[in-house]
SERO-4910 file (N, C-alpha, C, O; in steps of 0.05 Angstrom, whole numbers):
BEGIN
 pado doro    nc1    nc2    nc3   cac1   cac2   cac3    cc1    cc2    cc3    oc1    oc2    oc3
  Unk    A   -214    156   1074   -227    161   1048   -225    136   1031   -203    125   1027
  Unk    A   -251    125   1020   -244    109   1007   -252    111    975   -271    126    968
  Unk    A   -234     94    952   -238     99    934   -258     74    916   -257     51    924
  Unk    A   -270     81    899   -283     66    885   -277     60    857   -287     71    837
  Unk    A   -256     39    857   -243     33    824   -265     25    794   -275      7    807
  Unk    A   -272     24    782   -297     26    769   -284    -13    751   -262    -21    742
  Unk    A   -311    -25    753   -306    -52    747   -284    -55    722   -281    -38    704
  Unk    A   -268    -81    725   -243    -85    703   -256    -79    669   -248    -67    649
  Unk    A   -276    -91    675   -279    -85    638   -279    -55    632   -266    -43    615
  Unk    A   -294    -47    648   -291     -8    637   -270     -6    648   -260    -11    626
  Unk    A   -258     -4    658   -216      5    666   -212      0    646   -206     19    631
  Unk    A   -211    -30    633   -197    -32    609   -214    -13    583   -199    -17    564
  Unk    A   -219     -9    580   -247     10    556   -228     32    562   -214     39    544
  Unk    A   -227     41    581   -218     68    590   -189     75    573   -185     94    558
  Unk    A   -166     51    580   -144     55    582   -144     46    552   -130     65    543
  Unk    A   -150     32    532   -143     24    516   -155     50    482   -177     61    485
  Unk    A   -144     54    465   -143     78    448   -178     69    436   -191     49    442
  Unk    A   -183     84    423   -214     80    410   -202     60    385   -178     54    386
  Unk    A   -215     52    368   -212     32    345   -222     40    328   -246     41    324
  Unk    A   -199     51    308   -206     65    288   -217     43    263   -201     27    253
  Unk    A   -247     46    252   -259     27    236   -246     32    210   -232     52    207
  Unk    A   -248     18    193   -246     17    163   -214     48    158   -206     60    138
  Unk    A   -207     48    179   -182     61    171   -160     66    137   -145     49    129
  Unk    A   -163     92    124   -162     89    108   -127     79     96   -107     85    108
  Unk    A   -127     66     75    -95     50     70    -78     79     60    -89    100     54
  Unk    A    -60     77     59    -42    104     40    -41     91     19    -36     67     17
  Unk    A    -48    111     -3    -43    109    -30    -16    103    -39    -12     85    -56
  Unk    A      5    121    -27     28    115    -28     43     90    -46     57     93    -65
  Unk    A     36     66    -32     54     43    -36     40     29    -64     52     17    -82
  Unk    A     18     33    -64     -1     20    -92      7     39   -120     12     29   -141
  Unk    A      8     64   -117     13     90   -134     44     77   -143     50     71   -166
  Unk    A     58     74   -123     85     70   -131     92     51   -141    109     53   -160
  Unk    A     80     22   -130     77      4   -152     70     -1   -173     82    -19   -185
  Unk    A     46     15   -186     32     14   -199     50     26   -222     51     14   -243
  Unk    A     66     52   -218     74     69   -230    100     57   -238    109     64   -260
  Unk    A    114     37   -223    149     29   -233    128      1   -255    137      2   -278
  Unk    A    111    -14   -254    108    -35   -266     95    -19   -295     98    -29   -317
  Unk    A     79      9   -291     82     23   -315    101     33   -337     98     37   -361
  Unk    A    128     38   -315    148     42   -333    162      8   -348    176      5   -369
  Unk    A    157     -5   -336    169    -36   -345    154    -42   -371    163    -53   -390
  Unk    A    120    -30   -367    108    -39   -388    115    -19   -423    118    -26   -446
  Unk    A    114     -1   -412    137     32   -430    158     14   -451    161     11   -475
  Unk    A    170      5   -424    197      1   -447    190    -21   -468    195    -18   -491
  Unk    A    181    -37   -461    168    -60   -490    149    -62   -506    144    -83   -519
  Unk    A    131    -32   -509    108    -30   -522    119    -30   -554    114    -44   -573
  Unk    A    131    -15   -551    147    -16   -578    161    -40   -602    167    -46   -625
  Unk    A    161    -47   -579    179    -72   -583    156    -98   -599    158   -110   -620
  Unk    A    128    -99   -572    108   -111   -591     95   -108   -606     84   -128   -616
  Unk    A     90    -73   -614     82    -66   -638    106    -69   -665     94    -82   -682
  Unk    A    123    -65   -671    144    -79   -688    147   -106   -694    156   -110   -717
  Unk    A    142   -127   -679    137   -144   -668    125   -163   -693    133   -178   -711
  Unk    A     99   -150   -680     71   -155   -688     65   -144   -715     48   -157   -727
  Unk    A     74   -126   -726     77   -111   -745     97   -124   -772     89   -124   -796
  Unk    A    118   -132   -764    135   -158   -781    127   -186   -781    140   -202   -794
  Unk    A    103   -195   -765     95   -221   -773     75   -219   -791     73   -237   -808
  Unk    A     54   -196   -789     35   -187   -810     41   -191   -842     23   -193   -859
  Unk    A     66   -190   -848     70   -190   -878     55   -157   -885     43   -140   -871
  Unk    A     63   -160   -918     60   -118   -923     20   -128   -919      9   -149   -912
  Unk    A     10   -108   -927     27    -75   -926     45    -79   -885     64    -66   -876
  Unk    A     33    -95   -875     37    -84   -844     65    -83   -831     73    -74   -810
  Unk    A     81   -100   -860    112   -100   -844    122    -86   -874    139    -95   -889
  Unk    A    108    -64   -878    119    -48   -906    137    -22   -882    130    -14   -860
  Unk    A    156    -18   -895    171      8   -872    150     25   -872    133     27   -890
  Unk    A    151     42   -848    140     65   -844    106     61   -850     91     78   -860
  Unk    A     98     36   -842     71     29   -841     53     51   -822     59     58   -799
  Unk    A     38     56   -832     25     73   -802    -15     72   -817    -21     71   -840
  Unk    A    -28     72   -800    -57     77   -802    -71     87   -783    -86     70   -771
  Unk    A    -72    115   -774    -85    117   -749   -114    120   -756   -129    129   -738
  Unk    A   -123    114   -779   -155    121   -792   -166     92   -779   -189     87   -774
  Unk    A   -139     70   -773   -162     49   -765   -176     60   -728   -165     79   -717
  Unk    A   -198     45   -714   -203     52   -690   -219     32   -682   -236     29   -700
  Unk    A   -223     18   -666   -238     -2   -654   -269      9   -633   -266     17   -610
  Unk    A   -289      7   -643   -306     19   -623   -308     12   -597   -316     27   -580
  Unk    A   -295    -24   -589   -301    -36   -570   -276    -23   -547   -280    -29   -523
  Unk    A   -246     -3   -555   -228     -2   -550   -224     28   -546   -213     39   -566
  Unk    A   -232     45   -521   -229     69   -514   -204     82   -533   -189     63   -541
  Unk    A   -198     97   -540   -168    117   -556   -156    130   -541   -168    149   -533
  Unk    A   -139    127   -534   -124    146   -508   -117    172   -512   -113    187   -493
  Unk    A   -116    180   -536   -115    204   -550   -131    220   -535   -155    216   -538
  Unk    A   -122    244   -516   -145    261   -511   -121    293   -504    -98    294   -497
  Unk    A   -135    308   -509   -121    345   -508   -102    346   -482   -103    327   -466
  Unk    A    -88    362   -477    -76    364   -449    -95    381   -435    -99    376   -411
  Unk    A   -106    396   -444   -125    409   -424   -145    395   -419   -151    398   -395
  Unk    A   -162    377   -433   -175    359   -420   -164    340   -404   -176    331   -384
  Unk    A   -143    332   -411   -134    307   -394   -120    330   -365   -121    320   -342
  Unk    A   -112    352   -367   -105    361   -337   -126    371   -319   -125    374   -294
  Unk    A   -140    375   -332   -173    385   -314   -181    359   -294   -189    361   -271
  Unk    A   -178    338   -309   -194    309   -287   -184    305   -272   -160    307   -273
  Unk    A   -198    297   -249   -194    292   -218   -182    261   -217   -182    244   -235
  Unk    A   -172    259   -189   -173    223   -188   -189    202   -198   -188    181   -211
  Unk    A   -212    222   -181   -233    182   -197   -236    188   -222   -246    170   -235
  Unk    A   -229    214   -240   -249    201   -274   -213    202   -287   -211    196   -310
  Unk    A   -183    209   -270   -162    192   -281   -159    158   -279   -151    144   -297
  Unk    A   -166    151   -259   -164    125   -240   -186    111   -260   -182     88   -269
  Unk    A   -213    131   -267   -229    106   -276   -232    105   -308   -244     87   -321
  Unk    A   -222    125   -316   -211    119   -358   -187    101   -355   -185     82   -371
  Unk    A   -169    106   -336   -144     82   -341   -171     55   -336   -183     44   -355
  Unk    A   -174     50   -315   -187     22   -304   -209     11   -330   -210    -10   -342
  Unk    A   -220     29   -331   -238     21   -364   -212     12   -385   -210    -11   -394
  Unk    A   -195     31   -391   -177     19   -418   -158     -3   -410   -148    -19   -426
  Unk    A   -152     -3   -377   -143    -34   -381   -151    -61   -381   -139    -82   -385
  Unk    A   -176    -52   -374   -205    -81   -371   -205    -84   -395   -199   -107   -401
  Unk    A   -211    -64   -422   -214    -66   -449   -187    -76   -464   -186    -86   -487
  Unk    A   -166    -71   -446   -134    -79   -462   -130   -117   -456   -119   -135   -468
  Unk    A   -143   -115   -437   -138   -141   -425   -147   -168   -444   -134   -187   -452
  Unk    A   -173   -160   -447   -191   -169   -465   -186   -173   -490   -185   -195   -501
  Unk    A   -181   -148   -500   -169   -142   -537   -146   -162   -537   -145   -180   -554
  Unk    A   -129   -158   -518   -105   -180   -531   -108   -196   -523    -93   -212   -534
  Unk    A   -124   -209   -501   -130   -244   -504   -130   -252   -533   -114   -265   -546
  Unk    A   -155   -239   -541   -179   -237   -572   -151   -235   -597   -155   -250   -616
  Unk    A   -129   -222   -598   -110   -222   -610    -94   -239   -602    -75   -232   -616
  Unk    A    -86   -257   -589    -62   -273   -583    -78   -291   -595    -67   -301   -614
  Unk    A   -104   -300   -590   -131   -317   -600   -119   -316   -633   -114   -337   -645
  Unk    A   -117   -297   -640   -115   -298   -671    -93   -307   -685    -90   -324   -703
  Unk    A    -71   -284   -669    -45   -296   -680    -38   -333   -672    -20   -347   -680
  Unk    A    -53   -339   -658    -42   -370   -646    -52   -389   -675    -42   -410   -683
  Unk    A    -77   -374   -687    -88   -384   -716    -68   -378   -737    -56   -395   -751
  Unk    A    -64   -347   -739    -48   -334   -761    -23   -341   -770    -17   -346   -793
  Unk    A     -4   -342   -744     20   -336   -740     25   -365   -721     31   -362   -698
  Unk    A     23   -385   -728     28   -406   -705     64   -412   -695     76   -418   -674
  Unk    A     68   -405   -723    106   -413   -728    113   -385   -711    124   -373   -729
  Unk    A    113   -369   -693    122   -335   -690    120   -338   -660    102   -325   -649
  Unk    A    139   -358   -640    120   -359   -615    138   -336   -596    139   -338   -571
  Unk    A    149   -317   -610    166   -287   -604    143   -276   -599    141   -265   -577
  Unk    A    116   -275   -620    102   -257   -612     79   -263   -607     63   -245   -613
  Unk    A     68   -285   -595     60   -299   -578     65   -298   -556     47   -290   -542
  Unk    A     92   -305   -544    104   -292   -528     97   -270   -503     94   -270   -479
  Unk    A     96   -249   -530     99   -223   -524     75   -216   -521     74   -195   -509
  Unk    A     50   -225   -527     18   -212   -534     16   -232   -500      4   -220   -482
  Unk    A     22   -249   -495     20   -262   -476     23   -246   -449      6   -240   -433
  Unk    A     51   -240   -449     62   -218   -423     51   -189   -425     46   -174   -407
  Unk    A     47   -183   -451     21   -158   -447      1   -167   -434     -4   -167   -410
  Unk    A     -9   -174   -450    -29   -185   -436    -31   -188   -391    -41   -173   -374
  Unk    A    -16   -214   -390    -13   -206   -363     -7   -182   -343    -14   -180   -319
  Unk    A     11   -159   -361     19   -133   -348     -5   -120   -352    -12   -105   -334
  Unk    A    -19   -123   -370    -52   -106   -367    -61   -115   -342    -58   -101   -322
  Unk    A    -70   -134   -340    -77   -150   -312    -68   -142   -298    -85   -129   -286
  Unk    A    -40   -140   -284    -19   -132   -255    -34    -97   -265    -46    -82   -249
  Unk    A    -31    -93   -284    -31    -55   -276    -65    -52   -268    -74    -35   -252
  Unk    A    -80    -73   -283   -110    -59   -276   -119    -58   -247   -133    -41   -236
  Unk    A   -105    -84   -235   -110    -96   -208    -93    -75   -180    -99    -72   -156
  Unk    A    -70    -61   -199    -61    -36   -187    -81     -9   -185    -81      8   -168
  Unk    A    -95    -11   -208   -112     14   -204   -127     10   -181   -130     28   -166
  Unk    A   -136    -13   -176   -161    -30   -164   -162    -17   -136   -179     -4   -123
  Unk    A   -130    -31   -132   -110    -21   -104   -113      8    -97   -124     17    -77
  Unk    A   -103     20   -112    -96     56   -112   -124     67   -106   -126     82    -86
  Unk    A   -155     59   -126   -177     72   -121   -191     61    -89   -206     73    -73
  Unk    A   -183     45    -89   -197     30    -56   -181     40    -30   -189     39     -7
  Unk    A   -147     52    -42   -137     63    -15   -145     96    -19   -137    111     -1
  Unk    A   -157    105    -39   -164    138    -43   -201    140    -35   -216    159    -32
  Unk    A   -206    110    -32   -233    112    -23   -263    121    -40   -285    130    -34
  Unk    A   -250    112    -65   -262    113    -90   -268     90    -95   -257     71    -84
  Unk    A   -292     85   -118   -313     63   -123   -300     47   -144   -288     63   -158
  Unk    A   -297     22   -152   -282      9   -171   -306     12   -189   -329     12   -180
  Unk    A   -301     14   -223   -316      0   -237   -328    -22   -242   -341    -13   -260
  Unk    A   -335    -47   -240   -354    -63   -245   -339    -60   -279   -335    -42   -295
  Unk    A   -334    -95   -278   -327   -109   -293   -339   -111   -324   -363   -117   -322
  Unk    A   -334   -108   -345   -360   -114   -360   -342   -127   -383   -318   -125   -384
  Unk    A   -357   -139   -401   -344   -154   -425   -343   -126   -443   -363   -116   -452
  Unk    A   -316   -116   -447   -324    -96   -465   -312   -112   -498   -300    -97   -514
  Unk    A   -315   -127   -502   -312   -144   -533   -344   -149   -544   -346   -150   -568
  Unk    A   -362   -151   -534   -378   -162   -538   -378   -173   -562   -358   -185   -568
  Unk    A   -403   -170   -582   -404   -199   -602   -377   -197   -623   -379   -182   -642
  Unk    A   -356   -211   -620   -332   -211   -645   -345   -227   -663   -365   -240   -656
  Unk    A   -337   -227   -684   -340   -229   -712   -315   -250   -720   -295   -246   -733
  Unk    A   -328   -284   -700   -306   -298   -698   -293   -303   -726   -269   -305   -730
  Unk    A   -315   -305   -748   -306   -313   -771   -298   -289   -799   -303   -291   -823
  Unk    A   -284   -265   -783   -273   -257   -790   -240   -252   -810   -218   -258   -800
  Unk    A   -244   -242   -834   -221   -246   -850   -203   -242   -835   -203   -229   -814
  Unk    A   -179   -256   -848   -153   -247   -840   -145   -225   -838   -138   -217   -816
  Unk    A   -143   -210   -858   -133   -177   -861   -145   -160   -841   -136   -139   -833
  Unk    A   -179   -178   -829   -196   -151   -810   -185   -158   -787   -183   -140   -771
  Unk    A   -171   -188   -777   -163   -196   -744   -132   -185   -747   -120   -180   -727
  Unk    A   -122   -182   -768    -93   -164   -774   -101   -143   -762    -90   -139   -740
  Unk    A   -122   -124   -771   -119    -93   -771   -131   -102   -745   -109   -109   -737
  Unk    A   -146   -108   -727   -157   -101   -711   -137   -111   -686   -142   -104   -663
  Unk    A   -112   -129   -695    -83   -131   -677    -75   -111   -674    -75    -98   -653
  Unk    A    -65   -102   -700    -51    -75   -701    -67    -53   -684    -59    -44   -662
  Unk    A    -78    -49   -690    -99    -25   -673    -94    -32   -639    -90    -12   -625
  Unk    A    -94    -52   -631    -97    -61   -600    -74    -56   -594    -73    -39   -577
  Unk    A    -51    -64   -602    -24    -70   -591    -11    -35   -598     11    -26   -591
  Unk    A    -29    -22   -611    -20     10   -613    -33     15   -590    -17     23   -573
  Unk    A    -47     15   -585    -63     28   -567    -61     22   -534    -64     36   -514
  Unk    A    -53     -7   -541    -42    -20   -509    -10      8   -503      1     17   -482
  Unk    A     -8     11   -523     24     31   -526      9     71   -507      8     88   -488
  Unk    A      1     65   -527     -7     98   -514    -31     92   -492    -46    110   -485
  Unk    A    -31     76   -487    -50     75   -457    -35     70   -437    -40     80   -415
  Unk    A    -10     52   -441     13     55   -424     33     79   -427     53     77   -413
  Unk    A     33     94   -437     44    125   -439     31    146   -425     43    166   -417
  Unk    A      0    143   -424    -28    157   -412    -17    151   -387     -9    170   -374
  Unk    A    -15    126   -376    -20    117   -346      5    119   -342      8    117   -317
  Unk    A     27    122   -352     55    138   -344     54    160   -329     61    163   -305
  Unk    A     43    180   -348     29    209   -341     15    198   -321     30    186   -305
  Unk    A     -3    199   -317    -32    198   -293    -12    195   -269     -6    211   -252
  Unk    A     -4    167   -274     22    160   -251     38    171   -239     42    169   -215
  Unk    A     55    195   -262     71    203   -248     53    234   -234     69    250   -225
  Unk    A     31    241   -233     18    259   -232     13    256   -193     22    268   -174
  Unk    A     -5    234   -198    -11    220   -170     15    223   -150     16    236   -129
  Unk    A     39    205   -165     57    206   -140     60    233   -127     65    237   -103
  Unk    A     55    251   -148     79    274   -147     52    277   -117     63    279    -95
  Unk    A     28    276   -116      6    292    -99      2    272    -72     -8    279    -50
  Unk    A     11    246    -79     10    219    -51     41    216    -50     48    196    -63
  Unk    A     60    230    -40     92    217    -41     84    206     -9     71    216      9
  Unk    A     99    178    -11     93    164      5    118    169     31    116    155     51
***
């Protein structure tokens, strides 16, 4: 009896596993990163709103300063209900963070821009609007990560500052500091939550 071995290239086809395409990444390791560099960003929000808040002169370094009547149109509010914010799915958590940190990113360039005019002698909080700044960056570029291993669509970039009002008073690039560097605060408190939400559903 004789046998008929079937030519080497199909032997090899045969023996070797199929090739799984575009194989999807685990969320896991991006979620987790994403989520410890959120807590790093937590602990110093505070720190640059105070900060920022004592180089202002009064009213902005008056004690117990507070204005939440100011609001920036160009600058999402993180402020939202718990029942709205527990109802949303991944992509519209994944893509309100990714919008507010494209918009955080931006705002405090546009504010470090100012204080580098305002405040030139203060390079504490310079500094500090600086490394915000960059941790907006590392966390947005984490979302980026997290939505591309869950197989979700990134937002598309956009200038959300559009036309500033370069020749703006002092007191309006004050309030409109203050406003950013609050808000960089509770958007990093938001994406705490979201964060620790995800892990708890991708533990790696």
């Amino acid at each position: 009896m004789s046998y008929h071995l079937p030519p080497a290239p199909c032997l090899l086809t045969l023996l070797l596993p199929p090739l799984s395409l575009g194989a999807p990444i685990s969320p896991a390791e991006p979620i987790s990163q994403a989520y410890s560099l959120a807590l790093y960003m937590q602990k110093n929000t505070s720190t640059l709103l105070q900060t920022y808040l004592q180089c202002q002169g009064s009213p902005f370094s008056d004690p117990g300063f507070s204005a939440p009547e100011l609001q920036l149109s160009s600058l999402p509010p993180a402020a939202v209900s718990f029942k709205t914010w527990h109802v949303l799915n991944d992509r519209e958590r994944l893509s309100c963070a990714q919008g507010a940190f494209l918009a955080l990113t931006q705002h405090l360039q546009l504010v470090g821009d100012d204080q580098s005019d305002l405040n030139p002698g203060s390079p504490i909080l310079l500094a500090q609007l600086g490394a915000a700044t960059l941790r907006a960056q590392g966390l947005l570029g984490n979302m980026a990560a997290i939505m591309t291993a869950l197989g979700l669509p990134i937002p598309p970039e956009e200038d959300t500052l559009g036309l500033v009002p370069l020749g703006a008073w002092a007191f309006e690039r004050k309030c409109r500091g203050y406003v950013v560097t609050q808000e960089y605060g509770h958007w990093t408190d938001r994406a705490v939550r979201d964060l620790a939400l995800l892990k708890a559903k991708y533990p790696g």
